[in-house]
Backbone as CSV, one residue per row, in Angstrom:
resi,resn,N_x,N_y,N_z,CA_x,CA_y,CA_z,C_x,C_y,C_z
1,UNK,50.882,121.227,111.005,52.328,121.260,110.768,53.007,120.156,111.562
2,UNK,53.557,119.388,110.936,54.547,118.649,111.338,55.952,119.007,112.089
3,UNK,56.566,118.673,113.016,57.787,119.353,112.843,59.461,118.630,113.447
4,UNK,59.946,118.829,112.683,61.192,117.842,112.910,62.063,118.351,113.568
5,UNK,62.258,119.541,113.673,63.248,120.217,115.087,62.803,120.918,115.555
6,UNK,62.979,121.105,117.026,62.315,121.757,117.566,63.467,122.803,118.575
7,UNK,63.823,123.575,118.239,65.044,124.313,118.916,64.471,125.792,119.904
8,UNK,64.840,125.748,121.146,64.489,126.606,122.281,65.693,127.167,123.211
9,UNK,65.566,128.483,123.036,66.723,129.133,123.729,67.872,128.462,123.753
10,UNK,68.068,128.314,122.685,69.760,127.639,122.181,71.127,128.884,122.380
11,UNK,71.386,128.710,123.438,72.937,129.609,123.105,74.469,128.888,123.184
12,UNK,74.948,129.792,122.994,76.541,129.087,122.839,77.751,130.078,122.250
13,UNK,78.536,129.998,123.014,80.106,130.956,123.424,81.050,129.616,123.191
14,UNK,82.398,130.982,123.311,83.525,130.337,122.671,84.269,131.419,123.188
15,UNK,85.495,130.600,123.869,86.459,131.317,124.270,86.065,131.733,126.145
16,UNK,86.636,132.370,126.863,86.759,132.752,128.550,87.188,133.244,128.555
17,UNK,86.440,134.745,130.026,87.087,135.691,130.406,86.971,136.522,129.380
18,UNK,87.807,137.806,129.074,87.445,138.472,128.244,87.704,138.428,126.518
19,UNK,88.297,137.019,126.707,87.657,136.493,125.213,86.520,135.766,124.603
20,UNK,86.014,135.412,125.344,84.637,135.343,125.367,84.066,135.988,124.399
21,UNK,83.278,135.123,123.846,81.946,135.365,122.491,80.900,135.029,122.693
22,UNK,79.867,135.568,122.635,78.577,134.913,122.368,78.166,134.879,121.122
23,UNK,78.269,133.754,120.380,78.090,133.310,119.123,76.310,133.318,118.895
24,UNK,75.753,132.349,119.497,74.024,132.290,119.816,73.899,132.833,121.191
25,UNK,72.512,133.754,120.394,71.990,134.407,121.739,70.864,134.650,122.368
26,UNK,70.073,132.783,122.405,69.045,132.320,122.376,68.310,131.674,121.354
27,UNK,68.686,131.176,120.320,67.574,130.803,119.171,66.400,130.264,119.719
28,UNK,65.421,130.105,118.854,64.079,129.479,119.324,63.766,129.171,117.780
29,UNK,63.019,128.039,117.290,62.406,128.148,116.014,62.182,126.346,115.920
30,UNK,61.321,126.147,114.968,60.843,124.778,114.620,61.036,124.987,113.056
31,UNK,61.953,123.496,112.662,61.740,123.020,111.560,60.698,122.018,110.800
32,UNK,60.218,122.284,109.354,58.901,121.435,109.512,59.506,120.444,108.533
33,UNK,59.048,119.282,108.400,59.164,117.973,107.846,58.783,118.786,106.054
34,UNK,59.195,117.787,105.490,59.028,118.389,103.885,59.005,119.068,103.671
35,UNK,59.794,119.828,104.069,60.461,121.734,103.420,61.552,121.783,103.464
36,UNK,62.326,122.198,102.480,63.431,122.642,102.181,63.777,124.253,102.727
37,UNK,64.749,124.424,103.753,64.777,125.483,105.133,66.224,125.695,104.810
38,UNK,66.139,127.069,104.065,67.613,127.575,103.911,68.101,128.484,105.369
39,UNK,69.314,128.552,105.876,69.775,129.256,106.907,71.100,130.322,106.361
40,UNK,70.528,131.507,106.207,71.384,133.074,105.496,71.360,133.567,106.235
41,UNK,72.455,134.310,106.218,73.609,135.365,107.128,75.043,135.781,106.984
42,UNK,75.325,136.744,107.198,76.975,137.191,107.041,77.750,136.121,107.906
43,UNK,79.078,135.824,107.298,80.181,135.251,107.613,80.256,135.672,109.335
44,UNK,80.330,135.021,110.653,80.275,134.941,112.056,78.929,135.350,112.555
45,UNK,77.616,135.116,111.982,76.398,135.476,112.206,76.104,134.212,113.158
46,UNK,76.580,133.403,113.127,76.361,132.019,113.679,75.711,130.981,113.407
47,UNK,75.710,130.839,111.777,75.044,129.981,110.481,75.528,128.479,111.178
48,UNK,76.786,128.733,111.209,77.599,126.890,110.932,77.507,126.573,112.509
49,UNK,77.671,127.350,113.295,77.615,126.820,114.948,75.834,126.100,114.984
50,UNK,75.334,127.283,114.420,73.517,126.506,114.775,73.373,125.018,114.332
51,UNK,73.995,124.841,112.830,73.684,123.299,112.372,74.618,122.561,112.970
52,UNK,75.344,123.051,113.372,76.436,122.107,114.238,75.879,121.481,115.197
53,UNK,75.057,122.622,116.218,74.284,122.021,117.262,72.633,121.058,117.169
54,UNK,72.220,122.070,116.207,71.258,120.557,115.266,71.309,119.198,115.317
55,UNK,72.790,119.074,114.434,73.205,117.953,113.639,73.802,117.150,115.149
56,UNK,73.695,117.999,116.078,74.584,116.470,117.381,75.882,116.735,117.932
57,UNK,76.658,117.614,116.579,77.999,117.974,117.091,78.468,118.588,118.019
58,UNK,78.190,119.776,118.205,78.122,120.743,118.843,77.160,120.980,120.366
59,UNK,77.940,120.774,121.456,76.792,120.724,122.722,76.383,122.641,122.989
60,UNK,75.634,123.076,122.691,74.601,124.266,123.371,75.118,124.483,124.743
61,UNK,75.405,126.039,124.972,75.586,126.243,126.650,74.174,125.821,127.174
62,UNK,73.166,126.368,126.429,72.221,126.618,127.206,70.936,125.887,126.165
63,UNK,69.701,126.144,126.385,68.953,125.594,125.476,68.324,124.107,125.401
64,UNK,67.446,123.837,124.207,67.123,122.806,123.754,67.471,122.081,122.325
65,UNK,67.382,121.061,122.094,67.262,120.819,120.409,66.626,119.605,120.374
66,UNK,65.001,119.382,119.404,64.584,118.513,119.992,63.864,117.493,118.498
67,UNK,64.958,116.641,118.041,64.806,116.124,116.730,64.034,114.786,116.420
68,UNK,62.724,114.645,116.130,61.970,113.646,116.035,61.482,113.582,117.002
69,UNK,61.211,114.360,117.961,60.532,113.685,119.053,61.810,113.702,120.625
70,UNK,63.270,113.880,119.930,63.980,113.048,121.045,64.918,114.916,120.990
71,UNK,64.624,114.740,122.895,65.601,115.923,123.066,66.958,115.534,122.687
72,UNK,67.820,115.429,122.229,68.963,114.748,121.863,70.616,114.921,122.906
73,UNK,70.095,116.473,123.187,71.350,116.687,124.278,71.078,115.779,125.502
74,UNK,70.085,114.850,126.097,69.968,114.216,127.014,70.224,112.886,127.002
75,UNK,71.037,112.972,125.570,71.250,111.218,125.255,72.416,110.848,125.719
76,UNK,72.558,109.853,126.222,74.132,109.525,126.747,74.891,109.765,125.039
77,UNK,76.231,109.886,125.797,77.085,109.882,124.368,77.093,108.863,123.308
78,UNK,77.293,107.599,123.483,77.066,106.448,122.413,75.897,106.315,122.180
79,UNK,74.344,107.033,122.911,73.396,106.447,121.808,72.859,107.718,121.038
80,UNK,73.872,109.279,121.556,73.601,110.564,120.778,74.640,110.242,119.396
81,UNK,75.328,108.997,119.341,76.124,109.213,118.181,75.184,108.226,117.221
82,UNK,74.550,107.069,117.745,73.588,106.083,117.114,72.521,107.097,116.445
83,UNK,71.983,107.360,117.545,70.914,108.639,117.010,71.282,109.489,115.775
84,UNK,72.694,109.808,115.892,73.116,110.984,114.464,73.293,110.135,113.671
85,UNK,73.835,109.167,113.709,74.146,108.138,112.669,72.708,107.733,111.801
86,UNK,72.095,106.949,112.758,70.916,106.573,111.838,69.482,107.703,111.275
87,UNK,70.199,108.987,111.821,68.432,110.198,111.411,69.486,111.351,110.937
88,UNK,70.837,111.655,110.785,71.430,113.119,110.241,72.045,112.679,109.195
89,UNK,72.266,113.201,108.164,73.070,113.420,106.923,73.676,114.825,106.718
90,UNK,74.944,114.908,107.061,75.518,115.895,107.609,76.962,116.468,105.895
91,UNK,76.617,117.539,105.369,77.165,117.795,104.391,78.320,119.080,105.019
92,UNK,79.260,118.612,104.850,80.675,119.761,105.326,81.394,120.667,104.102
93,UNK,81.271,121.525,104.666,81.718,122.708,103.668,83.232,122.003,103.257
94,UNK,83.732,121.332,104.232,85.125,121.094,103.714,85.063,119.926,103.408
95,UNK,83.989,118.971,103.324,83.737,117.750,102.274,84.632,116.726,103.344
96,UNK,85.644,116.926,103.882,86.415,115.371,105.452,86.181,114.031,104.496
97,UNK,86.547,114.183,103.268,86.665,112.792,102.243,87.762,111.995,103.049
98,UNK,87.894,110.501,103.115,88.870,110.023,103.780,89.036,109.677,102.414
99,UNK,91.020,110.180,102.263,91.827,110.115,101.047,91.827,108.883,100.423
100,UNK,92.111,107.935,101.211,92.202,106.713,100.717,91.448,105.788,100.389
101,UNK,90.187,106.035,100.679,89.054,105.580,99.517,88.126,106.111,98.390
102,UNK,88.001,105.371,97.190,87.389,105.925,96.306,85.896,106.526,96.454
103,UNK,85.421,107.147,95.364,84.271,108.164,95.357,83.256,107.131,96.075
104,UNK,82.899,106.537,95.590,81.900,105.505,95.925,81.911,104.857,97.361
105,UNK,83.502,104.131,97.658,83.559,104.170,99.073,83.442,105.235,100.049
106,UNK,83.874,106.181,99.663,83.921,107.306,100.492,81.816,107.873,100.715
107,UNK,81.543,107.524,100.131,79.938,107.490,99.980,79.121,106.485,100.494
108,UNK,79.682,105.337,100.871,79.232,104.256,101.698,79.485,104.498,103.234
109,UNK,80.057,105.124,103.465,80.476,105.199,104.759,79.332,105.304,106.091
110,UNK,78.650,105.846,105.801,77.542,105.888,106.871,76.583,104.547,106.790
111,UNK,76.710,104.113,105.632,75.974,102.188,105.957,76.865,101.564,106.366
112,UNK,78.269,101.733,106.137,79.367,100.663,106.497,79.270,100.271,107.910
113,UNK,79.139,102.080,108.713,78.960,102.456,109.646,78.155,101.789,110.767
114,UNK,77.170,101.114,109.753,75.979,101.138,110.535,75.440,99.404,110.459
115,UNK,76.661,98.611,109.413,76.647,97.016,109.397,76.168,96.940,108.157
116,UNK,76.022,97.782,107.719,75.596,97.117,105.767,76.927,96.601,105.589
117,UNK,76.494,95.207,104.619,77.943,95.002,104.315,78.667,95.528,103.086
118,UNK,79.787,95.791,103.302,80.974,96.589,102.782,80.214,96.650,100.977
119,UNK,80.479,95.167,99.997,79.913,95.129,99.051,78.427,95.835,98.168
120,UNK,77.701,96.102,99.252,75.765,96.231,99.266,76.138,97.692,99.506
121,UNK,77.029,98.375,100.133,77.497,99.852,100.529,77.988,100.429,99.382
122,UNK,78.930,99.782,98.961,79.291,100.453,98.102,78.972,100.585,96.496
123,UNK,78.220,99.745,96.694,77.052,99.616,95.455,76.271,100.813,95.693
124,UNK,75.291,100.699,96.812,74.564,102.147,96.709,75.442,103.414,96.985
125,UNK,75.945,103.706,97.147,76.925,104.699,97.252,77.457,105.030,95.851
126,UNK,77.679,104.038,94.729,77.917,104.212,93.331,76.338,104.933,93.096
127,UNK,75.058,104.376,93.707,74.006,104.416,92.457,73.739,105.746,92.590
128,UNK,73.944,106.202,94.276,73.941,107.984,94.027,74.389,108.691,93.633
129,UNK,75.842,108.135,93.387,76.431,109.293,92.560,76.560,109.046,91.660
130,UNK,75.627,108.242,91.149,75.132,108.010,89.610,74.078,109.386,89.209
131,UNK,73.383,109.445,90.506,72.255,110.730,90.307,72.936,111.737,90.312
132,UNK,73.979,112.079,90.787,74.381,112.972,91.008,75.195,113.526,89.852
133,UNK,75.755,112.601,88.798,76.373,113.302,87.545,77.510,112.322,87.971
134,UNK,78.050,111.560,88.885,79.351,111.374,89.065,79.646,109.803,88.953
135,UNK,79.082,109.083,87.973,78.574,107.717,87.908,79.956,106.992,87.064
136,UNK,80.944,107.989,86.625,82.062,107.883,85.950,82.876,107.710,87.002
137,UNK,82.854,108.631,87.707,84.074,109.148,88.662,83.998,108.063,89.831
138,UNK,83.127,107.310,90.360,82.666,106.143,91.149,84.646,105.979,91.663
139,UNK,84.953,105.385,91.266,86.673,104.539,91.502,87.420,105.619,91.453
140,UNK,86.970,106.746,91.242,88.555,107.440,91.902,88.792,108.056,93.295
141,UNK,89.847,108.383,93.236,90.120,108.985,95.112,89.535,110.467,94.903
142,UNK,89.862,110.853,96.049,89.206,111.754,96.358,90.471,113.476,95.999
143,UNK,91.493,112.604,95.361,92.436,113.384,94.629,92.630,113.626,93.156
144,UNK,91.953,112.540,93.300,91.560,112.823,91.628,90.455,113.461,91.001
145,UNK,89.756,114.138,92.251,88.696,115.150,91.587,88.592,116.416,92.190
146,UNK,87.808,117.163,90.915,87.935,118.554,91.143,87.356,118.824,92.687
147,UNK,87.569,120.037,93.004,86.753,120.183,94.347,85.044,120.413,94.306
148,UNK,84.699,120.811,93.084,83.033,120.345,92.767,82.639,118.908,92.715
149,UNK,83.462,118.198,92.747,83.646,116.576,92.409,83.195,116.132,93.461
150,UNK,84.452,116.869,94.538,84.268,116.525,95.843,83.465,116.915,96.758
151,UNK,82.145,117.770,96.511,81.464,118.444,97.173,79.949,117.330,97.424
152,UNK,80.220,116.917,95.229,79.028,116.465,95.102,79.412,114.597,95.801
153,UNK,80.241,114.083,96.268,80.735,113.133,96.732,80.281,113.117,98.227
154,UNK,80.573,114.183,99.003,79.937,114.888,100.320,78.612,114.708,100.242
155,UNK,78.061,115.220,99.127,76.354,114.962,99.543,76.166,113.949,99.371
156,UNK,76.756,112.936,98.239,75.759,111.569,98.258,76.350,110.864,99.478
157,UNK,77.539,111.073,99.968,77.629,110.376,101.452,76.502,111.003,102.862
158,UNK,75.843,111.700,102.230,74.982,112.706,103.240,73.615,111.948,103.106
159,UNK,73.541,111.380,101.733,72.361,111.230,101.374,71.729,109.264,101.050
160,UNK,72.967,108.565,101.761,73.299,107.276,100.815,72.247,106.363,102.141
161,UNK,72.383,106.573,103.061,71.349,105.851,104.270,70.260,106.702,104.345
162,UNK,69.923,107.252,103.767,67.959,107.822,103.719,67.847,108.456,105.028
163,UNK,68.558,109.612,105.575,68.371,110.199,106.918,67.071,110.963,106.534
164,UNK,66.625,111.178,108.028,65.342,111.871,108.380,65.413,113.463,108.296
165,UNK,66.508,113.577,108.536,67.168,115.563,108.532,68.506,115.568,107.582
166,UNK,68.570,116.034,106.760,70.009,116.436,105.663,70.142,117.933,106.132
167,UNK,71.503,117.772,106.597,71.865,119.759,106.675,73.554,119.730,106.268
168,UNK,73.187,120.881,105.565,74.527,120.720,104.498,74.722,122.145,104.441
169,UNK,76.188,122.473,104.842,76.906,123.898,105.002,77.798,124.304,103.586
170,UNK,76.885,125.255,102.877,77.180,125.569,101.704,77.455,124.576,101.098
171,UNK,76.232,123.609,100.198,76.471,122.561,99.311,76.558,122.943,97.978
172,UNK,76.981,124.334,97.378,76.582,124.370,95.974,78.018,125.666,96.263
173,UNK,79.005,125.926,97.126,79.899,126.627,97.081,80.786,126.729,95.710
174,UNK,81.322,125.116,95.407,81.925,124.868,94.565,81.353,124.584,93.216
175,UNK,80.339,124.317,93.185,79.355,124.278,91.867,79.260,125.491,91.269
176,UNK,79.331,125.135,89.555,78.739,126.078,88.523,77.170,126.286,88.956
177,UNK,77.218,127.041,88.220,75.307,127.073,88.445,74.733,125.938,87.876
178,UNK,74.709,125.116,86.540,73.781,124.155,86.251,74.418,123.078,87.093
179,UNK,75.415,122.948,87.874,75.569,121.523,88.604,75.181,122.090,90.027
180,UNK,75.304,123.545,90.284,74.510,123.686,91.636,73.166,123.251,91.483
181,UNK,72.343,123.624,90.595,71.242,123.619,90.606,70.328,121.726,90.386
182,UNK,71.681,121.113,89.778,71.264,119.659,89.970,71.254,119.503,91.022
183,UNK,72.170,119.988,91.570,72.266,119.016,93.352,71.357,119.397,94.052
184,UNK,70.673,120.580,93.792,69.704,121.230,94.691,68.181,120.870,94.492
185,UNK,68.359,120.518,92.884,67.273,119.665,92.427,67.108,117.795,92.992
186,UNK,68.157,117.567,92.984,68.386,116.177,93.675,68.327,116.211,95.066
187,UNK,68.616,117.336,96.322,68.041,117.380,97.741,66.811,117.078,97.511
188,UNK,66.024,118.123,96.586,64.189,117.949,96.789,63.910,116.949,96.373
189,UNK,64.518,115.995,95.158,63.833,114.513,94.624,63.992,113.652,95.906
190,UNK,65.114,113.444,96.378,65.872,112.560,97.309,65.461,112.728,98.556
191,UNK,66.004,113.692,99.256,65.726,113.859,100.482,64.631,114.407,101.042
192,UNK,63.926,115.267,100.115,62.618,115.900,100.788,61.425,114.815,100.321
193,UNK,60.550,114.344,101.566,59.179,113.808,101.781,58.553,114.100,103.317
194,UNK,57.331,113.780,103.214,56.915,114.147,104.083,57.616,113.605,105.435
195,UNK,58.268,112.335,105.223,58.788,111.918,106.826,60.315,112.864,106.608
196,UNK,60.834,113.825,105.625,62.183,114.539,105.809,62.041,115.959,106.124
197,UNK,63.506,116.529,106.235,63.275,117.789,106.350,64.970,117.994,105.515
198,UNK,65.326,119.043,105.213,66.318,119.546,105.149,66.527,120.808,105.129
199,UNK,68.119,121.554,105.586,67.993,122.450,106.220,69.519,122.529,105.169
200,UNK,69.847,124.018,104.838,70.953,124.039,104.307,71.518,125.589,104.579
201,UNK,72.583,125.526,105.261,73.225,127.350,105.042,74.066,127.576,103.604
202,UNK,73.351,128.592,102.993,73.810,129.079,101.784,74.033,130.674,101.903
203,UNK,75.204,131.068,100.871,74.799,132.618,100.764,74.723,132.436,98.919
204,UNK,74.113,131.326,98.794,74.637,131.525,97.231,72.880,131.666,96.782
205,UNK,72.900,133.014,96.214,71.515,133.794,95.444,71.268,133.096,94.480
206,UNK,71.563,132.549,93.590,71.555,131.407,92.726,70.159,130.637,92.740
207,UNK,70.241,129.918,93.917,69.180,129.069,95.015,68.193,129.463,95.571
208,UNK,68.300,130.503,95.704,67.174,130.900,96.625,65.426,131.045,96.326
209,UNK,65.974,130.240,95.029,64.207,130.643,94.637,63.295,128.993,95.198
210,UNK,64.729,128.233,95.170,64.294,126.686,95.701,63.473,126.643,97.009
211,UNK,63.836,127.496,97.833,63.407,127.570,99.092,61.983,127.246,99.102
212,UNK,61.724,126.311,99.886,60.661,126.765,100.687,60.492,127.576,102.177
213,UNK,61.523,127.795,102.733,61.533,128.717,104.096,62.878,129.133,104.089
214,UNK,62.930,130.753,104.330,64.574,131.410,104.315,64.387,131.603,105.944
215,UNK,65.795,131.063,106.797,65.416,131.976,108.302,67.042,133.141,108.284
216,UNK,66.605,134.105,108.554,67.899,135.067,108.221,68.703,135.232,109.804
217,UNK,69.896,134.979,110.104,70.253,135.077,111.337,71.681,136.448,111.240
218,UNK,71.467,137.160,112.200,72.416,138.098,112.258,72.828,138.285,113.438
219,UNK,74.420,138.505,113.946,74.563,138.198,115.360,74.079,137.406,116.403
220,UNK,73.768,136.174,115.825,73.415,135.212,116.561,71.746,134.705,117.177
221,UNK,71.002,135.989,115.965,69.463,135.815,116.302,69.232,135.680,115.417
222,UNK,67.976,135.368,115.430,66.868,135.294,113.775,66.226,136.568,113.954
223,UNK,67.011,136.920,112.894,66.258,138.592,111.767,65.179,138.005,111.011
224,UNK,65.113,137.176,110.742,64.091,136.798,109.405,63.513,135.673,109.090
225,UNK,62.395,135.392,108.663,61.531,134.262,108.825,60.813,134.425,107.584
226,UNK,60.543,133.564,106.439,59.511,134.154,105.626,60.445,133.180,104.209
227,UNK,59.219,133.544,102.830,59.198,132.415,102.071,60.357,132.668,101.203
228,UNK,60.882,134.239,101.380,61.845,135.027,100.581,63.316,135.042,101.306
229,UNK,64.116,135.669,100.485,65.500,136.023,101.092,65.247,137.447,101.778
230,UNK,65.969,137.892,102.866,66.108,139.354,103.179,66.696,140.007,102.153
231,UNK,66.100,141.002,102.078,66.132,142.094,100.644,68.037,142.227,100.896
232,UNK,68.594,142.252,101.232,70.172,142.566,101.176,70.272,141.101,100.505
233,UNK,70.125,140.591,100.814,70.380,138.777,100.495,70.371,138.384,99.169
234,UNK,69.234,139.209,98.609,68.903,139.002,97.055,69.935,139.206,96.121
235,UNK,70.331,140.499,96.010,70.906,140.982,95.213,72.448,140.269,95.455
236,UNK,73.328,140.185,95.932,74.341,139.809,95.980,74.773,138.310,97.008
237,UNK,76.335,138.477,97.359,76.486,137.237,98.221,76.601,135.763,98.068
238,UNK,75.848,135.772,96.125,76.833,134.289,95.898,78.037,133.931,95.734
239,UNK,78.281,132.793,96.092,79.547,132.517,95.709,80.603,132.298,94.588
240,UNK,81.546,132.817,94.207,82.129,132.472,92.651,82.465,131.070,92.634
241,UNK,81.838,130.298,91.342,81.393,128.976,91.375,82.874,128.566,90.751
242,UNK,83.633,127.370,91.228,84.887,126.783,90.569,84.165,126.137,89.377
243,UNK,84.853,125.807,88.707,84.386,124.681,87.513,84.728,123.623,88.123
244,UNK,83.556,122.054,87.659,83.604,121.337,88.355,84.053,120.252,87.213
């Protein structure tokens, strides 16, 4: 087994004194390279804080997180942001489109980021969301499309510099089912190989047969480990899909 994260007694609170939370309450677990690793749980289980701390954002009270090889919380700040920049592809439930550029620009952004030049960026940034169904929509803002529009705009900016880890917080929220199921089909063409991993929190049942690893977290631990959803998980908990 290969393995691309390596996470150890990870905790983390919010709030002081007797507002105080303990959100994580220790994680431990390894992600493996070429598997697609869904993360399920009820709404404050501590789904979006864990990839937060994954992905770089989020500093851990306590713990490890240890991605490629590199503990990452020990990186000074400018080369923990180099580091996320050039190995995370980070998909937001609320999509953070900057308004004023089109689909395509708004999808270049992490090469722009990184010295591709502007022209060569936004070319590939069109060709993904060419894969993606959205090869029309390329030139418009990010107001001129539906919010499935804008979801699938989020991933190809997730996906447009070839990161080593893709983790994406509910990427198929706003999707019908046959355009969820493209995009979910396009993580595994795209992003999963043996040098990737991706990791995605979903509650949408829809998906879940894609999995190759479900980890179930409840109150801030892992309940569940295994190739299936937790039997509550199955039956219900997707999301009502907007038209896109």
């Amino acid at each position: 087994m290969t393995v691309a994260i390596a996470i150890e007694g990870v905790r983390r609170s919010f709030g002081e004194g007797d507002m105080r939370v303990e959100v994580l309450r220790g994680i431990s677990t390894e992600i493996e390279l070429g598997k697609l690793t869904y993360l399920v749980g009820e709404s404050g289980s501590g789904k979006t804080t864990l990839i937060s701390i994954i992905a770089g954002i989020l500093f851990p009270d306590a713990g490890t997180v240890n991605l490629f090889g590199t503990d990452i919380y020990t990186l000074p700040g400018n080369d923990l942001v180099r580091f996320r920049l050039a190995n995370i592809g980070f998909v937001f439930q609320q999509y953070n489109l900057l308004p004023t550029l089109t689909a395509a620009e708004n999808a270049a952004v992490p090469l722009i980021a990184a010295g591709v030049k502007r022209r060569e960026a936004v070319e590939r940034g069109a060709t993904v969301l060419e894969r993606l169904g959205l090869g029309m929509m390329s030139h418009r803002l990010p107001r001129q499309l539906s919010g499935g529009q804008q979801q699938r705009v989020a991933i190809a900016r997730a996906l447009v510099h070839a990161p080593r880890l893709v983790v994406c917080d509910e990427p198929t929220a706003a999707l019908d089912a046959a355009s969820g199921m493209r995009v979910m089909e396009l993580l595994r063409d795209v992003a999963l190989s043996p040098e990737r991993a991706v990791l995605i929190v979903t509650h949408d049942n829809r998906i879940f047969s894609l999995a190759d690893r479900i980890i179930g977290i409840e109150d801030g631990r892992i309940t569940h480990d295994g190739a299936h959803a937790p039997e509550h998980q199955r039956e219900g908990g997707a999301h009502a899909p907007e038209q896109c």
